[in-house]
Structures are given as C-alpha cells and as structure tokens.
N, C-alpha and C positions, 0 to 999 in steps of 0.2 A: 769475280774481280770487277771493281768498277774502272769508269774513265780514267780516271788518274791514277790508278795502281798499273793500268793497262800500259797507259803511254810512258811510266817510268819504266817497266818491265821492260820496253822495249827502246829506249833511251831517247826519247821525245823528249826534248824540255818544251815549257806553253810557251816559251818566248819564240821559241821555231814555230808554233801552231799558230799563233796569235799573228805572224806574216802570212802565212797561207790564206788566214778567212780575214785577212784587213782590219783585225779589230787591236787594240792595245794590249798589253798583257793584264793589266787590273782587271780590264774588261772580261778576257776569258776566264780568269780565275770566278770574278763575278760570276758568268755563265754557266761554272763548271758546278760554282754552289746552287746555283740556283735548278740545276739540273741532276745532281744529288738528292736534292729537297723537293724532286719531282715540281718543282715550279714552271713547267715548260713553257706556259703564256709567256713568260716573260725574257724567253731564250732567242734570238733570230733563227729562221727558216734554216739557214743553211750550217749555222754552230751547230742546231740541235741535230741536224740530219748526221751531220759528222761524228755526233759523239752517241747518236744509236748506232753507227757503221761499227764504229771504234768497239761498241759496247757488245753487241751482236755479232762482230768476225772475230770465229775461232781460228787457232793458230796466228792471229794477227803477230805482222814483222814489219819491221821500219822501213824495209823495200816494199810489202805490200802496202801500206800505209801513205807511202811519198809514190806510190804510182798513183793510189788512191784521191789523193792531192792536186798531183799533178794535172789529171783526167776533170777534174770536175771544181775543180777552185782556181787552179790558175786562171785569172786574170788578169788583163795590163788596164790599172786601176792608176798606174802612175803617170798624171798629164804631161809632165816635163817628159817622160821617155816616151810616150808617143807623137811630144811636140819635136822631141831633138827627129824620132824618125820621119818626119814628116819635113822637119830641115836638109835632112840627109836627101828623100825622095826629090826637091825642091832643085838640089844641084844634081840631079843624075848624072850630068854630064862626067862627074868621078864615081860613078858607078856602072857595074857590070848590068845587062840588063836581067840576070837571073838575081842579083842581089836587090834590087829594084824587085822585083815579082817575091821573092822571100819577105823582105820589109810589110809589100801590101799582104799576103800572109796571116804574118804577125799579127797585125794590125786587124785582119777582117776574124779569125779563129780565135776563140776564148779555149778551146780544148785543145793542149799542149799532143794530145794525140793525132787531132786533126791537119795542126804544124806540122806533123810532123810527116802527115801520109801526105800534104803535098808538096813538101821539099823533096821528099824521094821523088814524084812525079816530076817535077822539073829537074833533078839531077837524074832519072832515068835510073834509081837504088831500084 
C-alpha cells in the first residue's frame, strides 16, 4: 500500500497533512508524486521522512499518525501567534504567573510532548 492509499485508509485528507509540515496542498500533492516516482532529491528533509514513517508503520491509525505529528512537526511557525504571546507576556500584570511560565513554554518547546511534561511539572500533574 503506498502513501496515499495509506493516508485515505485512515481518513487523512493532504489538506490536514499539508498544515502539519507548513507546506500548501498543491505542494504535498507535488511531493507525494514526486515520491511515488522515487524522485526524492527533490522532496524536503522532513515531507520525505514523514511519508517513509507513513510508508513503513504497519498497523498505522490516524491516532498513531497525529501523535506522530504532533511529537515531531509541531511547530509555532506562526509570527502573529508568537507575537500576540509575547503581547500577552508584555502585560503580565493580567496574568497568573503559572500562565506566564506556560506561555514561555510554548514558546521555548517545538515538541508538543515536551509542553506538555512541563505543564504537568508546574501544575504538579
């Protein structure tokens, strides 16, 4: 089964995949032919690594898949939401100082996992 039979099987549409790796959907589609046609030079580092996971994990499930995502793609690529939290940080004075240390958080961790072991550390989970 390839990439795309995979991710339909498990009810992926590329326009959900094509936010996770920041690329446009034409783009992935692009990617996905060119990764069909064994073109890999011309695939980014981290599309192609995705779509040997994808290719290569038996049993794959859309909950394994979106932990898979979540772990290792998540990003905050978005300037405005780092600039709005950095506006937020700016007036602490309406902020709690554990939502203040979540914010910095966010902001220092690209791994939604990482966020996540040290929110429990400051909520004491």
């Amino acid at each position: 089964m390839n990439v795309r039979e995979k991710l339909k099987s498990i009810k992926i549409r590329l326009n959900e995949l094509a936010l996770y790796l920041n690329v446009s959907r034409p783009t992935l589609y692009k990617y996905l032919e060119l990764y069909e046609n064994k073109e890999i030079d011309k695939i980014d580092k981290k599309t192609y690594d995705l779509f040997k996971y994808i290719e290569s994990t038996r049993g794959l499930t859309k909950p394994i898949l979106m932990d898979h995502l979540y772990n290792e793609y998540l990003v905050l690529s978005d300037d405005s939401l780092i600039s709005d939290i950095k506006d937020l940080m700016n007036k602490n004075n309406e902020l709690s100082e554990k939502k203040i240390q979540i914010i910095k958080i966010v902001l220092k961790y690209k791994n939604l996992k990482e966020v996540i072991e040290r929110i429990n550390e400051i909520y004491g989970a």
